[in-house]
N, C-alpha and C positions, 0 to 999 in steps of 0.2 A: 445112210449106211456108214459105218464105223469099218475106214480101212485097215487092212494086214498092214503090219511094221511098227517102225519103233517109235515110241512114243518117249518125251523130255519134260520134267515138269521139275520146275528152280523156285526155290521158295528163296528170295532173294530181291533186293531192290536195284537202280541204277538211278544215281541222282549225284552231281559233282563235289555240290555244295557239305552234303552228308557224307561226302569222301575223304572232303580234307578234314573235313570234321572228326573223323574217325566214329561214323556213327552211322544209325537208318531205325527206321519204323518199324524194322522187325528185328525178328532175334535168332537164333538156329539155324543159320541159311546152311539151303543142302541141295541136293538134286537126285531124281532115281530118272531111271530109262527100264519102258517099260517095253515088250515084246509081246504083241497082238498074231495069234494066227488063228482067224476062224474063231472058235470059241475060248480058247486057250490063251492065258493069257500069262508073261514070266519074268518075273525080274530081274533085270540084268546087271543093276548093277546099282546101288545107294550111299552117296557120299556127300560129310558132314565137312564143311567148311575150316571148323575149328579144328580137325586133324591137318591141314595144311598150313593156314595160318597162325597155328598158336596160340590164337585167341581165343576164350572160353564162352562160349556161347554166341559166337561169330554175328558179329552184329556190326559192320561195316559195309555199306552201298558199294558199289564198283563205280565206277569214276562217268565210266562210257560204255555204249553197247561195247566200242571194239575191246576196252578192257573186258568186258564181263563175257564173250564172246571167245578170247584168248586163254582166258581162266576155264572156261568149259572144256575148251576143246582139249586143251594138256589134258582132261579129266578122262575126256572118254578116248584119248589115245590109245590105253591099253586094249578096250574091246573096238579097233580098229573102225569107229566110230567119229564124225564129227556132226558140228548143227546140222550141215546141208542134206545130213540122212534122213533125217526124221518126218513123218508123217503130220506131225502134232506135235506142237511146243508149247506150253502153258505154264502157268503162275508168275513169271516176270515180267509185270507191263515195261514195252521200251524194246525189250531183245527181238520182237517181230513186229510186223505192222499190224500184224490182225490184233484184232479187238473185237474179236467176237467171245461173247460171254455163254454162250449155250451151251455149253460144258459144264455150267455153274449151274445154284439153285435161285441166284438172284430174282430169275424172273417169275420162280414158281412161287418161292417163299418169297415173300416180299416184305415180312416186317417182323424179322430175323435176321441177324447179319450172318453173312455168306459165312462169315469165319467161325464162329460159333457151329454151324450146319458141319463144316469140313470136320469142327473137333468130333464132335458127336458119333462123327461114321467111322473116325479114325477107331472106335473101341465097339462101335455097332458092327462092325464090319471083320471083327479082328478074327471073326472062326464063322464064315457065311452057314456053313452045316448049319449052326444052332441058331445065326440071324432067321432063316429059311422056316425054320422049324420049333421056335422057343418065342416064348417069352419075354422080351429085356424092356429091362429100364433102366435107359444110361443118362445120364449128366453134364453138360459140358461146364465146367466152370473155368474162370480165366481172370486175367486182369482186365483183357478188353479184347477187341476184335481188330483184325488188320484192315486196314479203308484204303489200300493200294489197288485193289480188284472191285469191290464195295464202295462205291463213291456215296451212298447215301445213308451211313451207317446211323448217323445221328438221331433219325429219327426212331429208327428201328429199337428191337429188343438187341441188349449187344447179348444176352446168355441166354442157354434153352434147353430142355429135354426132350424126351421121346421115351414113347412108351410105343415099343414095336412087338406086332402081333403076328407071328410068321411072316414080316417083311412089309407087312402091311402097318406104315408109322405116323403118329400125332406124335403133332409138335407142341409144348408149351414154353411159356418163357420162365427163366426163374431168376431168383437173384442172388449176384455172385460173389463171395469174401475176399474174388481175388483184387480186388481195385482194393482195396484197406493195404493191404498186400504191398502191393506197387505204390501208393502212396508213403506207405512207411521206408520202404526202399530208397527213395527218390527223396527223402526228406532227409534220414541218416547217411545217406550215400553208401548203404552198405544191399549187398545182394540178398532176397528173400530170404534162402537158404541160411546163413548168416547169421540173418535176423530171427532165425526163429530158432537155431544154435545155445545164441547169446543166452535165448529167453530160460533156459533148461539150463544152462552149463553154472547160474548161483543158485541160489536159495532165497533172495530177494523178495521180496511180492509187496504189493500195494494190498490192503485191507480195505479199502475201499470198496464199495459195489457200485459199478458204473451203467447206466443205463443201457438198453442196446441202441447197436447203431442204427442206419436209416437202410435198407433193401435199396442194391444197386440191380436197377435193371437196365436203365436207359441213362445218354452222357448228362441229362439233365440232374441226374440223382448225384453226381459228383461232388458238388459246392457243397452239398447239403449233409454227406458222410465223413468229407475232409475238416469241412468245420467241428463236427464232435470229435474226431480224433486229434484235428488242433488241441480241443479242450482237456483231452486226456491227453496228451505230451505235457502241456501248459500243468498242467495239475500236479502231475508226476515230478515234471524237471523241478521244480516249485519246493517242494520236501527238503526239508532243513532237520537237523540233526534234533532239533526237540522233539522233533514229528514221530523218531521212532520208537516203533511199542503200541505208537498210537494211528496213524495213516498206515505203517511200514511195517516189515520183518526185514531182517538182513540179517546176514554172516558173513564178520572181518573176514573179505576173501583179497588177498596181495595182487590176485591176479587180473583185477580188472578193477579199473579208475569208476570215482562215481560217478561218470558220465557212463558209462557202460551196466553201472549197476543199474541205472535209473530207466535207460533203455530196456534192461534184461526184464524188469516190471512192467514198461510199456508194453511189451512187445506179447508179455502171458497174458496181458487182461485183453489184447486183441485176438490173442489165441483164442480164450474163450469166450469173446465174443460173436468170434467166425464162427464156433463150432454150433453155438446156439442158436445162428441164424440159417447155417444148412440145415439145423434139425427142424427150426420152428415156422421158419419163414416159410419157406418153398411147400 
């Protein structure tokens, strides 16, 4: 049985090391409190981390429970609320002892990661009327899955769909352009959004036709997708000024160095390789 009260759920880390760091495993940390009566169920209240600290897609651990504990409570001061109310606290392993997972789909689904299952409801779930009653077929796609809750993610599918039948849902696994994604990020040091900015903001393009890349479903598929986008960086940065007319296109643009131009080419042929592989592959 599922008690009345309020319910806490922190999508957020707690670890020292990735403190001083200024860093953590996840990204978006936020928290809602949710209000159970009987059937009814109400949201009290949903806040994003980055609106306090600054930080743009707030992605720094809290030091200690007692810091991330401190930081909560000023949160839920205004609805005259702190931890010690709550019925149920979930998503930040550390802030409690329990450790119980049966709240999760881990031990239903078991070779799907938890975090993939959570995206999927997050937009299966976004109008229950029509989940209840309809048809859908949603997607989760992503860079990867979070293994704070999920300790066994590795072996698992990290991405998945659902094809839900009035609530009645199959799950399959699919694979995801978001790792190309995040490698490209992590390589130029620049954020996705950004990067895929750059790609549209010249006229540049590689003439080239690149093979496609390798279907990321599991972390084993990783070495194997990073290495051919190695090969197209390598290929790209590589282009010298006789090259063009004949690898290239461009137009003298003042605004951006040719290191930026050369990215802005990387960055289209991975466009359209993502978009090939959500049509073709899955």
């Amino acid at each position: 049985m599922i008690l009345n009260g309020y319910y806490l759920f922190v999508y957020s880390e707690i670890d020292p090391v990735l403190n001083v760091l200024g860093k953590s495993r996840r990204h978006d940390h936020c928290l809602s409190v949710f209000y159970k009566n009987d059937m009814d169920i109400t949201l009290i209240c949903h806040h994003e981390f980055e609106r306090y600290s600054g930080f743009k897609h707030h992605n720094i651990a809290f030091y200690s429970k007692e810091d991330a504990e401190i930081f909560i409570n000023t949160l839920l001061e205004p609805y005259s609320l702190s931890i010690n109310d709550f019925v149920g606290i979930y998503g930040l392993p550390g802030l409690t002892a329990d450790t119980d997972i049966s709240y999760t789909s881990i031990n239903d689904i078991k070779d799907i990661s938890y975090h993939s299952i959570c995206h999927l409801f997050s937009s299966l779930c976004m109008d229950t009327e029509k989940f209840y009653n309809n048809i859908i077929l949603s997607l989760s796609f992503d860079g990867g899955p979070d293994a704070l809750i999920d300790k066994k993610i590795d072996g698992k599918y990290y991405f998945c769909g659902a094809l839900s039948y009035k609530g009645e849902i199959k799950y399959f696994p699919i694979s995801s352009p978001g790792g190309y994604w995040l490698y490209l990020s992590d390589y130029f040091d620049m954020p996705e959004g950004t990067l895929m900015a750059l790609a549209y903001a010249t006229k540049a393009k590689s003439l080239e036709t690149f093979k496609p890349l390798s279907n990321y479903y599991k972390a084993s598929d990783r070495t194997i997708f990073i290495d051919e986008i190695n090969k197209i960086i390598d290929r790209i940065m590589g282009y010298s000024d006789s090259d063009e007319g004949v690898l290239f296109v461009k137009e003298n643009d003042t605004r951006f160095s040719e290191v930026e131009t050369k990215i802005s080419m990387i960055v289209k042929v991975i466009q359209e390789l993502s978009i090939k592989k959500c049509i073709y592959a899955n």
